[in-house]
N, C-alpha and C positions, 0 to 999 in steps of 0.2 A: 378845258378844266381838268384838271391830273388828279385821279379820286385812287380809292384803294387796289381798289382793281388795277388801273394802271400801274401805281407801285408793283406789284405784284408781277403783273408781265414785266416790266424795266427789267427789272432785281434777278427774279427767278430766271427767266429769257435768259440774264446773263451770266447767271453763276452757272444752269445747264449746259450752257454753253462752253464749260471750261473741263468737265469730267467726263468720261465714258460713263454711256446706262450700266445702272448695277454698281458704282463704287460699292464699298459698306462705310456707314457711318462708324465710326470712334466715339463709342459712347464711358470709354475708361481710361483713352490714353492721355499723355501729356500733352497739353497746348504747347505751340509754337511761341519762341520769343515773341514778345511786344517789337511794334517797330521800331525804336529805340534800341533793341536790345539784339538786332540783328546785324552782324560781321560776318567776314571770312577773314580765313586764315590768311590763303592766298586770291588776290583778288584777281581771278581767272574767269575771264569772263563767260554766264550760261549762253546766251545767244547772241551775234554780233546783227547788227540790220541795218544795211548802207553804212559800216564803219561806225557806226552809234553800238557800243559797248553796255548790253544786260546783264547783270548777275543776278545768281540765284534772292539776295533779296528783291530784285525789282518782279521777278515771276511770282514771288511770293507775295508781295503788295498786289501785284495784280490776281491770285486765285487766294487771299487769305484767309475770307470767310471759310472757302472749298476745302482746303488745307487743310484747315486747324482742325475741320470733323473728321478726316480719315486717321486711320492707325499707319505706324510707319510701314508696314507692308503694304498698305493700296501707294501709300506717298512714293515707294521703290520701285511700285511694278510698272516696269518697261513702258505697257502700254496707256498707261493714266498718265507717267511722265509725257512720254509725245503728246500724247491728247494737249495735254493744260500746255505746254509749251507750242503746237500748233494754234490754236486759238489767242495765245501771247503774241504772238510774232504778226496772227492777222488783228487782232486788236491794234496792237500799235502802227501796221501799217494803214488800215482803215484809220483811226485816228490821224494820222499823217495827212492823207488824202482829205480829211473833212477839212482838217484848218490850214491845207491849202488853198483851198477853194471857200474859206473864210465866213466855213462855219464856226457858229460857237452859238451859246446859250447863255439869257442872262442868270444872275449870280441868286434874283430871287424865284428862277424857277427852280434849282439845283435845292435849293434851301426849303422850297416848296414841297420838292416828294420826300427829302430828307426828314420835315419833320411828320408826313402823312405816312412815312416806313414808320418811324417810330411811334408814333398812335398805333397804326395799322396791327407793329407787334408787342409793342409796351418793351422799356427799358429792359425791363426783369427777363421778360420770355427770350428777346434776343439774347441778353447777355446768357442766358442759359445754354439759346441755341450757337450758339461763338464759342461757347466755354470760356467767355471774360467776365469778368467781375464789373469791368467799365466797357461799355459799348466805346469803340474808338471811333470817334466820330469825324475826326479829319479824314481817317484812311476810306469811314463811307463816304463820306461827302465826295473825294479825288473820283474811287469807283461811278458813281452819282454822274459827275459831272463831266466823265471822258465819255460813259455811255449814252446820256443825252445827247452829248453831241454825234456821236456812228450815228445813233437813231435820226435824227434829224436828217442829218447828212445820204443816209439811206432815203429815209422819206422823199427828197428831193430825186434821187438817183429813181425811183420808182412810180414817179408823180405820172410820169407819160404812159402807164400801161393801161391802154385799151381791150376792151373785151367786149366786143360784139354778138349782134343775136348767134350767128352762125355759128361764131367759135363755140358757141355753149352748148350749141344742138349738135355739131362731130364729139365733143367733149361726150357730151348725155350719151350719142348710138355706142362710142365706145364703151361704156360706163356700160351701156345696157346688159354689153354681149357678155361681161364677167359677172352679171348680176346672179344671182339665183332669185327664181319669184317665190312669191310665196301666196299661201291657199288663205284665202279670203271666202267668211263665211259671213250672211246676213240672218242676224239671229233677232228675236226679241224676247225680252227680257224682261222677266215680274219680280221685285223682292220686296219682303215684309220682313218686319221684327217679330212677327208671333206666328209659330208655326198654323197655329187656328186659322190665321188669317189666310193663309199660304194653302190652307187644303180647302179650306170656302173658296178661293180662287179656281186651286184646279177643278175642283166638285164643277164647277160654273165654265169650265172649259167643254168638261164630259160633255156636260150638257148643250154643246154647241153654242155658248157664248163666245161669241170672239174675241180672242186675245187681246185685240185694243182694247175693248169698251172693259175688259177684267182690270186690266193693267191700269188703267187711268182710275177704276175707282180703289182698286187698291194696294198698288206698286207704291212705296217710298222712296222708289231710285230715280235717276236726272234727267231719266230717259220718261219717265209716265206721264206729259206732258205732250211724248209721240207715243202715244199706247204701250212703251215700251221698245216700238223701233229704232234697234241700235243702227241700221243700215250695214254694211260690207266691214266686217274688221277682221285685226291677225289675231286670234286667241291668244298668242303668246305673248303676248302684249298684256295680258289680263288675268289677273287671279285665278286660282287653281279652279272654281266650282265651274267658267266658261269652255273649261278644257273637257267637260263633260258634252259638249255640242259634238265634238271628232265624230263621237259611238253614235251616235244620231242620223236617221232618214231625212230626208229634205220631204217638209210638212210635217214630221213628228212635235210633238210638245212631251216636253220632260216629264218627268215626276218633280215631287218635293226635294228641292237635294238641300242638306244643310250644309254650314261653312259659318267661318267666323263672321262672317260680314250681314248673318241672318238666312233666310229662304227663301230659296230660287226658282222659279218653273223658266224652263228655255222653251223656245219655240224657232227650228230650223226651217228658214225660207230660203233659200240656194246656197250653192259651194261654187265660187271661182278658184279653181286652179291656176298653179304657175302664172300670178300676175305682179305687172313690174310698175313700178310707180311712175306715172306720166310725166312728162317736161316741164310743165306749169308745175306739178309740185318738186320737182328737183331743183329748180332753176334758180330758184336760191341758193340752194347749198351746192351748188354743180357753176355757181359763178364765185364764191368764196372758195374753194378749192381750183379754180384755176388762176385765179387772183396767187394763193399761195405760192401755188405751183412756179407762173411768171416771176414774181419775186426773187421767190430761191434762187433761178434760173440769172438772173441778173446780180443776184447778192453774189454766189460763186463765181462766177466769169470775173466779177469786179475783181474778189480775193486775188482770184485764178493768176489774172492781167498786173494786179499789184505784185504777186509774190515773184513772177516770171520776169518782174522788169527788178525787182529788189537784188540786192545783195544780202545773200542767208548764210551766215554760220552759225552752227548749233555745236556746243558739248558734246562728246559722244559719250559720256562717262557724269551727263551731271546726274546733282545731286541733292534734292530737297531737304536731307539732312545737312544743312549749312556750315556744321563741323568737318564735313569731307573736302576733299581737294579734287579740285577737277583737272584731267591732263589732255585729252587728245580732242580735235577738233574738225568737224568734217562739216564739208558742202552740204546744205539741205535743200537747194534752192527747190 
């Protein structure tokens, strides 16, 4: 089922895909022609790919949304040009390769995220973000409907990656040795709304009541249910008043300390140093990161293999202002 979030990775996924980190958005320049309303002078072609002839309109259908936010200096500079034109040339060779191998997707899944984008950002808010008056909705749907199919056609390309116990445990010892640990303290923990309450507590510490039996009759926090025992945590994880445990002996109890969230008494029961988070809890997020990792690793080779078996020529002079003329023409392969 394709929900918002999906939208979101498709769309996003693929527009990041097309610009260097850091462009700057164009929040006062002039929008680009409507698709209709885009020519050249001379019809020179921007990038050639196996003898199949792209001009600067077809770069531009494929990064439009991208485009039409930048100002015409991010649109000239050097290296945004390559960028959006490398990711063109593997767009359409990955495109090539899916529906040779005869992928495609039907007409009402394409129609499906199409209109969960447009719920997702409301007519208005897109057309603002586009800087169109009318959201063009043929041109998302084309983008919509070549990108389901790469995805697809990826999915299949990465169906076979296995990832066993082993591979996650070399993964984890590597992972360990760049880790830095961190100081883990076991603290327990009393707070009230009324300071009154909060010095009837400590009062009843002095007096050798124990923290637990204080805490459960009059702690308001999630922990008074374990007297207060938080168990092993990282302070910095935690509001500014637990940062107050640092200055602390192992077996001291605080004073009163106030802080917005009411009044505190800590009580320090050990400090572990330099400690690194176990295998069982990494092993989720240490199998999602090598998942990625193998992915990448076979997404690039794929490119890598398409572009090295392709025939690439690029503009070396093109030109996202569609008014210019393009002249000279070099090998990119």
């Amino acid at each position: 089922m394709i929900t918002k979030n999906n939208v979101f990775l498709i769309i996003f996924t693929y527009f990041l895909l097309i610009v260097l980190a850091g462009c700057d958005r164009n929040d006062g320049g002039s929008p680009l022609p409507n698709k209709k309303d885009i020519s050249v002078k001379e019809k020179v072609p921007a990038v050639i790919i196996n003898n199949v002839n792209y001009y600067v309109e077809d770069i531009i259908n494929y990064a439009y949304y991208t485009i039409s936010e930048m100002t015409e200096e991010n649109i000239e500079n050097p290296k945004v040009k390559k960028e959006i034109i490398k990711n063109f040339i593997n767009h359409k060779l990955m495109l090539k390769e899916a529906k040779k191998n005869g992928v495609s997707v039907k007409e009402y899944k394409v129609e499906e995220v199409l209109k969960n984008f447009e719920t997702a950002f409301g007519k208005e808010n897109l057309s603002t973000y586009t800087k169109r008056a009318v959201l063009d909705v043929d041109r998302l749907r084309n983008l919509i409907e070549e990108q389901l199919i790469i995805q697809k056609f990826l999915r299949n390309k990465v169906s076979d990656i296995k990832i066993n116990e082993e591979d996650i445990k070399d993964y984890y010892n590597e992972y360990i040795k760049g880790y830095e640990g961190v100081t883990l303290y076991h603290i327990y923990h009393l707070v009230t709304r009324e300071k009154e309450k909060a010095d009837k507590a400590r009062r009843l510490m002095r007096q050798r009541t124990p923290f637990r039996k204080v805490a459960e009759k009059y702690s308001v926090g999630p922990s008074r249910k374990n007297g207060g025992d938080l168990g092993y945590i990282d302070i910095t994880n935690y509001p500014e008043p637990f940062h107050e445990v640092k200055n602390m002996r192992i077996g001291e109890v605080s004073d009163v300390i106030k802080s917005d969230y009411g009044y505190h008494i800590f009580k320090l029961v050990d400090i572990q140093k330099n400690v690194h988070p176990g295998f069982d809890e990494m092993k989720s997020k240490l199998y999602s990161e090598l998942f990625i990792i193998k992915h990448d690793e076979i997404v690039n080779n794929l490119i890598k293999e398409l572009r090295s078996n392709a025939k690439i020529v690029v503009n070396d002079n093109v030109s996202f202002n569609i008014h210019d003329s393009a002249s000279r023409v070099k090998d990119s392969r």
